[in-house]
FILUM-905480 format. One record per residue (C-alpha): x, y, z; residue number from 1. Coordinates in Angstrom, 2 decimals. Layout:
! FILUM-905480
{xx X yy Y zz Z seq NUM}
...
! end
This chain:
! FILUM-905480
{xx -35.88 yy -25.77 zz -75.66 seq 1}
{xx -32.23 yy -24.31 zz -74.72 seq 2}
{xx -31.30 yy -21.15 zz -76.37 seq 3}
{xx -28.18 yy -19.14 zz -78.29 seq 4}
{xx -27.26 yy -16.02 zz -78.40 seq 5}
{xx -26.38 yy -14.45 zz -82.25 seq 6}
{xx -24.22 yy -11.61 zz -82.23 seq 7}
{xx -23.01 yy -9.38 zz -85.39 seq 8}
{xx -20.29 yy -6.51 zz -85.69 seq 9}
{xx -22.59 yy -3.57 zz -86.36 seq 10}
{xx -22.33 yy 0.11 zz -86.94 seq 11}
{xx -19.19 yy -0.22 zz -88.97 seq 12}
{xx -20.11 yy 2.96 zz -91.65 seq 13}
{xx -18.06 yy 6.32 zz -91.33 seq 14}
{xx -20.06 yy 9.32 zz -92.72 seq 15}
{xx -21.21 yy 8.76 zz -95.84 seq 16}
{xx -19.81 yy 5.84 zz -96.34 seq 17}
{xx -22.31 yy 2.18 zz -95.40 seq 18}
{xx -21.06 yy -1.52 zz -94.67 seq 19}
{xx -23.52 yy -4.11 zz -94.69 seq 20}
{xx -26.58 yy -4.57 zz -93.91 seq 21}
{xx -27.52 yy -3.43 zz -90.39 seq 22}
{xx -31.38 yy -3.06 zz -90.31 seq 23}
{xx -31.14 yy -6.58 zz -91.99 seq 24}
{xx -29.26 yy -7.98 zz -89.60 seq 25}
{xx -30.52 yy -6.29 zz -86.64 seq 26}
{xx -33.75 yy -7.94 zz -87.63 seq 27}
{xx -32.10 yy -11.75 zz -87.21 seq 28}
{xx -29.50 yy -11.23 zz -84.11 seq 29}
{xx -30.13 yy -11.22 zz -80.77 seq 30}
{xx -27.20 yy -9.02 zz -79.80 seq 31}
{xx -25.34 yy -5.85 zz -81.97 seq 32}
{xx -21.76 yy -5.53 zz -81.62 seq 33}
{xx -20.99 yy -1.57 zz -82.03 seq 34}
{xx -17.69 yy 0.65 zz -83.99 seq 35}
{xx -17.05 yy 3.40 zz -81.67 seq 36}
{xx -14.56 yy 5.07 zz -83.30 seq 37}
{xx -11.81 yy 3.44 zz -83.74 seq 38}
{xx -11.67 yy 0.84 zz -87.07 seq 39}
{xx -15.34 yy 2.64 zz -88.22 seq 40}
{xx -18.23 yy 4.41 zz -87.29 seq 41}
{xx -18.93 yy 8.13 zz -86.01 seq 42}
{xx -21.32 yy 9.75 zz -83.51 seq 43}
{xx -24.41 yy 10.33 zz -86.24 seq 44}
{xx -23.42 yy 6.60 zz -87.24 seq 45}
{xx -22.99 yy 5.03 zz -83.57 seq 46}
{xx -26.71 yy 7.09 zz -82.91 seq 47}
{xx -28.30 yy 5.65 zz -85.67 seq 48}
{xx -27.39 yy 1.77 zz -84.97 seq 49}
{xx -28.32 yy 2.13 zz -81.47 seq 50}
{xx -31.84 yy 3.59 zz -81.86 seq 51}
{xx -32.72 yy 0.78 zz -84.81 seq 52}
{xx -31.24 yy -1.89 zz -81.86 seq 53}
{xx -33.67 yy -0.01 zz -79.68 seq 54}
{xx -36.64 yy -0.21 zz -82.09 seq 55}
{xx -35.60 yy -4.24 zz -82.52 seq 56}
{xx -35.20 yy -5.02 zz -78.97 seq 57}
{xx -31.46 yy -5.83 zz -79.62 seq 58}
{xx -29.47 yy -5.76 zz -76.80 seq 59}
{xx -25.99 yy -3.95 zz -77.50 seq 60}
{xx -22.55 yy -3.95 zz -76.24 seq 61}
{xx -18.89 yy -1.40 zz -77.40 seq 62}
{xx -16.91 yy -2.81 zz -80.09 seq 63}
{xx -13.68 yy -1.07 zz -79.73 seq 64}
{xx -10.71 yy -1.56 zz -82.19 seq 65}
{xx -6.93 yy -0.50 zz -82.89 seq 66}
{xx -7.48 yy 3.21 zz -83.73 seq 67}
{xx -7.09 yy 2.14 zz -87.56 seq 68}
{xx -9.98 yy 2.74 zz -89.61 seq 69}
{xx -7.40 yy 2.71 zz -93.10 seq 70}
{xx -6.68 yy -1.16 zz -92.16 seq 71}
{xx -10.08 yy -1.48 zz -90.75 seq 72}
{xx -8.84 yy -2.56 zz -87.26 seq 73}
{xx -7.38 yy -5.54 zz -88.98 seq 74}
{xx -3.89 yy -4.81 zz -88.61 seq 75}
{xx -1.68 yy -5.11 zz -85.50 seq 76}
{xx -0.49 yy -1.81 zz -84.56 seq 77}
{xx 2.64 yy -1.93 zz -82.24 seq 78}
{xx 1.05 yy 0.08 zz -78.92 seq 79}
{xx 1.80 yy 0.28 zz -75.82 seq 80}
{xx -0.60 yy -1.20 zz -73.20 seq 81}
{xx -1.18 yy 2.29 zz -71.75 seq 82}
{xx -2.25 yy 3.44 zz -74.89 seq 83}
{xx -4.45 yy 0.28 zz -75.66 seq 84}
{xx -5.99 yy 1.18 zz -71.92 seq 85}
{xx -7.03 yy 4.54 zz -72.74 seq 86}
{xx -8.24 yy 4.32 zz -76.81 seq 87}
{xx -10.45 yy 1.46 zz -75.30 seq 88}
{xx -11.62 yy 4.09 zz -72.39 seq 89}
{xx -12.05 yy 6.48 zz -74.87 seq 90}
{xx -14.21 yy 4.08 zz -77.21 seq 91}
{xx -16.52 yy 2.99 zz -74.76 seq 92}
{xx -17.12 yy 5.91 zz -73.26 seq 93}
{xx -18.27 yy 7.66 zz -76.22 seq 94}
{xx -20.64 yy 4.82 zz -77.15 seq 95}
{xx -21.79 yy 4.75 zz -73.76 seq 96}
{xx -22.40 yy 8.36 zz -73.97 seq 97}
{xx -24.37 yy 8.02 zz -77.27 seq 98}
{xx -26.39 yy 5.37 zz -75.78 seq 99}
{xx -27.33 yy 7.47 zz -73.03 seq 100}
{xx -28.69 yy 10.15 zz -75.42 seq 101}
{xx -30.92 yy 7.84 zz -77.61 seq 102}
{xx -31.92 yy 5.77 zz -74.51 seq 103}
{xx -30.06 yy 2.41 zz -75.46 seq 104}
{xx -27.93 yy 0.99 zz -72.67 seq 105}
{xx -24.50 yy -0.50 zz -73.42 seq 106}
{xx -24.20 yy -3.54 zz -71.33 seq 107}
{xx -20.68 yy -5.45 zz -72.47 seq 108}
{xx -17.41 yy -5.04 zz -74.88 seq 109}
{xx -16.36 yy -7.01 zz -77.43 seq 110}
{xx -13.10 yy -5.97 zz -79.23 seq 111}
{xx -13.15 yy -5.96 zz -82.34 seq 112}
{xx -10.05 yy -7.22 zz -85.08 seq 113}
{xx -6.96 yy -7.61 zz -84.59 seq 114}
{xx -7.10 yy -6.10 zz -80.43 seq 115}
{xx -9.25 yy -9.22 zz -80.14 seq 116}
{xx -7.01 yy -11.87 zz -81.55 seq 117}
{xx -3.75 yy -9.72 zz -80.15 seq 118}
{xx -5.78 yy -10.18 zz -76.22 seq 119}
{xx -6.32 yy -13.76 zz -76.72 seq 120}
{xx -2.77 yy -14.61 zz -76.78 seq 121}
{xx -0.88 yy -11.33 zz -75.00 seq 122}
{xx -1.77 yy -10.83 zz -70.95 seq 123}
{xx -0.17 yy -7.33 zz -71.27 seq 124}
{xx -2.63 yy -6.49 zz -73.94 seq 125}
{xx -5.69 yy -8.42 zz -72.30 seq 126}
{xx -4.81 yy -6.47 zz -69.26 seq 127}
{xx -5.22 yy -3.28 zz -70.88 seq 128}
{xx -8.48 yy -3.92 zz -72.17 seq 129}
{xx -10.10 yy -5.31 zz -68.87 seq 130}
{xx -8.54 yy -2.54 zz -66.56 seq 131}
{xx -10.02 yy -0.28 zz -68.99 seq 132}
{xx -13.79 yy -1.85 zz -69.01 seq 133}
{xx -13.40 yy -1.77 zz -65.32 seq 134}
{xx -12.36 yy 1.93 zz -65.13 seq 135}
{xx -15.33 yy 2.69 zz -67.38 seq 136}
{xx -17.92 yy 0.47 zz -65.56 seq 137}
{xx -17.27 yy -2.74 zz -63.29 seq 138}
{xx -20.86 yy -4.03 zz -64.20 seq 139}
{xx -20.31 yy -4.11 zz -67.72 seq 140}
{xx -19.56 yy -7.77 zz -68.94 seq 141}
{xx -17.10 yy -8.80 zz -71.74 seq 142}
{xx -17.68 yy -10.71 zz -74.41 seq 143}
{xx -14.46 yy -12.97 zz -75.09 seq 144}
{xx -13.14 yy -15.94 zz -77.81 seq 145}
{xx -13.75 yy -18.98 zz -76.52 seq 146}
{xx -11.03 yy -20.43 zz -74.50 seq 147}
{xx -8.19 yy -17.09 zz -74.46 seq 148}
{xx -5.91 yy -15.03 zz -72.42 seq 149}
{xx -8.68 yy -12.28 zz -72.18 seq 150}
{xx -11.40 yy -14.77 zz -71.06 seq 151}
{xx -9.01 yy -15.50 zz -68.47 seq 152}
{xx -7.99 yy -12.20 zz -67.23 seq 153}
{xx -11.12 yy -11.08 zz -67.34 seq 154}
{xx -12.76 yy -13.43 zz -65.24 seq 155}
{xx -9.64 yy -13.30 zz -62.72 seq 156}
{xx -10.02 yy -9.84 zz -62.17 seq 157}
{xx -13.62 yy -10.41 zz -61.16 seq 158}
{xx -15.75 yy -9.28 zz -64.33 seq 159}
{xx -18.79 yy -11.00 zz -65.52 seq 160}
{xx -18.01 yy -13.04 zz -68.83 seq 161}
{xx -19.93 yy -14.49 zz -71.88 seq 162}
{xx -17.81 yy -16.62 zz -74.06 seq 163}
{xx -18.42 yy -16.40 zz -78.13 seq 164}
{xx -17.96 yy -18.85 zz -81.41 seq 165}
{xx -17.82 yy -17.47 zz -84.79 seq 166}
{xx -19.69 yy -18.67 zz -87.27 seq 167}
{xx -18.12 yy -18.00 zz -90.87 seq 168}
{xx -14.22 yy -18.22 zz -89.13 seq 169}
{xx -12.06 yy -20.86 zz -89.55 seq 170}
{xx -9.93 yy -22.21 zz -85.84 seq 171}
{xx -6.44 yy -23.47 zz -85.23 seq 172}
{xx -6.04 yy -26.42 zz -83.03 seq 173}
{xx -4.90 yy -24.00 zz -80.40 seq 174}
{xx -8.22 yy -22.30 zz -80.55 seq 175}
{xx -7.64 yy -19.13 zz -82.39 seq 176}
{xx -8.94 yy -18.39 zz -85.29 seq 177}
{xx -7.16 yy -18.93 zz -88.58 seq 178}
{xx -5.83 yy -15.43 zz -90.16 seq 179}
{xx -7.70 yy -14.12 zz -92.82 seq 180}
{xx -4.31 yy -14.12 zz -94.97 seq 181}
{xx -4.51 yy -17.83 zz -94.94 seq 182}
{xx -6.38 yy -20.88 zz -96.37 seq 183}
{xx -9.57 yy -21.62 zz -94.54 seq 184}
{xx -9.84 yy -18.43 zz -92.47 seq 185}
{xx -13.61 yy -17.98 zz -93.75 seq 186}
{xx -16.73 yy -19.99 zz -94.29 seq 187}
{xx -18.74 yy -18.41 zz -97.01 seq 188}
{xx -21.38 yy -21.31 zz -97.25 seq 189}
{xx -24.31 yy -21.08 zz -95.01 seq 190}
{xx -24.88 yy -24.74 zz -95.12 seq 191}
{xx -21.65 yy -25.68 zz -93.90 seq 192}
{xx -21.37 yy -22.94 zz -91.47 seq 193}
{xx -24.69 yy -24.65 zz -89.85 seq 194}
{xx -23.94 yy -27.87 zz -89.71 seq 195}
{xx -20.85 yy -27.31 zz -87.93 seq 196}
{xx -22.18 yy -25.13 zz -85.28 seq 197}
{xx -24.79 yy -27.93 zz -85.09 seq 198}
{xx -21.69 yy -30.48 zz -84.79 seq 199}
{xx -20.07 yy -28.20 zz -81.97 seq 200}
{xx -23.26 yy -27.80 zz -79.93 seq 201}
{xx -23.56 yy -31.83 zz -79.30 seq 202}
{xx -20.05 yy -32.70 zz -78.35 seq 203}
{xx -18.02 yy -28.73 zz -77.87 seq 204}
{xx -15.57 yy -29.70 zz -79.99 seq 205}
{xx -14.61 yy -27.50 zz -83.06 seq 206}
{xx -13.09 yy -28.89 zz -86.06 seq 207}
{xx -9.27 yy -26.80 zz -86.46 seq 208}
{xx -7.68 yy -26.34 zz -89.33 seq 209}
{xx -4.85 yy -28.70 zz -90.08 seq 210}
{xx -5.08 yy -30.60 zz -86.43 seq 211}
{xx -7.70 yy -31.91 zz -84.10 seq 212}
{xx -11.01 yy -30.40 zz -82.89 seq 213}
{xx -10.85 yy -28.15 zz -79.59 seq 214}
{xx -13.10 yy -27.65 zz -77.28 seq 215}
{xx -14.90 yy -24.55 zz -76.56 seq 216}
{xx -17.46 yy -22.83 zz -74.12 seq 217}
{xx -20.05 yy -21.06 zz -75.97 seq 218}
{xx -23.04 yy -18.51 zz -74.70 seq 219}
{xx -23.00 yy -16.53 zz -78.43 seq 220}
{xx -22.76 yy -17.22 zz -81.79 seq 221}
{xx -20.77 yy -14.36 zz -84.19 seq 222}
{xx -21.70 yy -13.86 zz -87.85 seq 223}
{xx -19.79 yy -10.82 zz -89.12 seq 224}
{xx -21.95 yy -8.28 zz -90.62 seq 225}
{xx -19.39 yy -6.90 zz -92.60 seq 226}
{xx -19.05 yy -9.66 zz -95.47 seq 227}
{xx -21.17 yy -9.84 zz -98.34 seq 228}
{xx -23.45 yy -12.84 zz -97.89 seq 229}
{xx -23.92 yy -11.78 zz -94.10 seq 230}
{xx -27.34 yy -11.60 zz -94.33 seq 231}
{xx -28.14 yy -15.18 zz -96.20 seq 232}
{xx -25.66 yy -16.71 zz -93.74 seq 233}
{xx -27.50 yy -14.97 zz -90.62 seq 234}
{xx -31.06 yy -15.37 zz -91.68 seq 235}
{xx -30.24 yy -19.57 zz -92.76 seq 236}
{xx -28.17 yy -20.33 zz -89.17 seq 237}
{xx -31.12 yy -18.61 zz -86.98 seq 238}
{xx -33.56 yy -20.80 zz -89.23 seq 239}
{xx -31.76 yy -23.70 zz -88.83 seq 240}
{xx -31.76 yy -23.64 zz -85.06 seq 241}
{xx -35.44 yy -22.44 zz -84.58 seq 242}
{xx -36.64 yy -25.39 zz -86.77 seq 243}
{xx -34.28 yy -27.23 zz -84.57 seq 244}
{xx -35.79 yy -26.17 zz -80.88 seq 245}
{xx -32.88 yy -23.92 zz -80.63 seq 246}
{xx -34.17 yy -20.47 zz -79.47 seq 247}
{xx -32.55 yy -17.10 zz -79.91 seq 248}
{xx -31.80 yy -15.08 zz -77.08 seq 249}
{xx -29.32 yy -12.55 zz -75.73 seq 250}
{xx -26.50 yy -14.10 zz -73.59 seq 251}
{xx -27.01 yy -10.94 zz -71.21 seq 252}
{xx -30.08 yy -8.66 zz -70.59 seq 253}
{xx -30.73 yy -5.28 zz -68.76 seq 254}
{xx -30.95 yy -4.78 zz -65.77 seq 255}
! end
């Protein structure tokens, strides 16, 4: 048996306010994806999704974001590296900090949004984000889109790095993923979100939208928590590979 990582985007409420299903999910991933402040999320929030990780075994990393939570962290806000450094210092820390407190460590970053898909084509941005993970903490990985600029800067300037797939997201031929705006960004049926990952995990190549497949690295497998049929789509791609002899497990454990 060879094993995946699942990951989700988790902790994304803000006060009062909830988005998905986390205890659901947190019951069928093998790693949790955390808001720290910037697109969602808030200290009593943060607290909360780390202790149910804790109760599930669920290892945990910092999701940090464009300091947006209006737009989400969906939009691409014209910032300065410097500033990109230090909201991403900022974001970490605190869920670090949290983590400390309820006794859950935070072992990588994944941005989240639009900072992701900005890093995996701009070096200046990509830069940003792995000087500040470094600053933070040099041991903590980061969790990167298959086959981008901040895989690559990241692993030049020495960090450890885990390389993801999504899922429910559509890919251009170049390897990024389709924008939501556009036809074929999402995959809302679990079926066909299955058999593609199956498809991917015999030959790495992933079918693109309007071209021809590229080929990706993969040591985790995203389904966003945040969409409505996360749960179904979750639940049916971890059944599908355990009936397979795929197991579930994180891509990085504690120490």
């Amino acid at each position: 048996m060879w094993t995946i990582d699942l990951n989700a985007d988790l902790g994304e409420g803000f006060g009062p306010w909830t988005m998905g299903d986390d205890e659901a999910m947190l019951g069928i991933v093998s790693s949790a994806n955390v808001a720290c402040g910037g697109h969602a999320s808030d200290p009593d929030t943060m607290a909360r999704t780390l202790q149910l990780a804790r109760a599930r075994g669920v290892v945990t990393g910092a999701h940090p974001s464009y300091p947006d939570k209006e737009g989400f962290g969906r939009r691409r806000l014209p910032m300065m590296p410097v500033e990109i450094e230090r909201f991403t210092v900022a974001q970490i820390g605190a869920l670090i900090g949290i983590g400390r407190l309820v006794g859950q460590p935070i072992l990588y970053v994944k941005p989240h949004g639009a900072l992701a898909n900005v890093a995996a084509e701009d070096a200046a941005v990509a830069e940003a984000i792995v000087r500040a993970v470094h600053a933070v903490d040099p041991q903590l990985a980061i969790l990167a889109i298959s086959g981008t600029m901040l895989e690559r800067v990241a692993r030049a300037r020495g960090l450890t790095v885990f390389s993801e797939i999504f899922a429910d997201r559509g890919y251009t031929p170049e390897g990024l993923l389709v924008p939501r705006s556009e036809p074929g960004a999402m995959i809302h049926d679990p079926d066909a979100a299955l058999h593609r990952l199956l498809g991917f995990f015999q030959n790495r190549q992933m079918p693109a939208v309007g071209g021809d497949p590229v080929t990706l690295a993969a040591h985790s497998v995203c389904i966003h928590g945040d969409s409505p049929d996360a749960v179904a789509m979750a639940q049916h791609i971890r059944t599908g590979f355990t009936v397979r002899g795929i197991g579930i497990a994180p891509f990085i454990t504690r120490a």
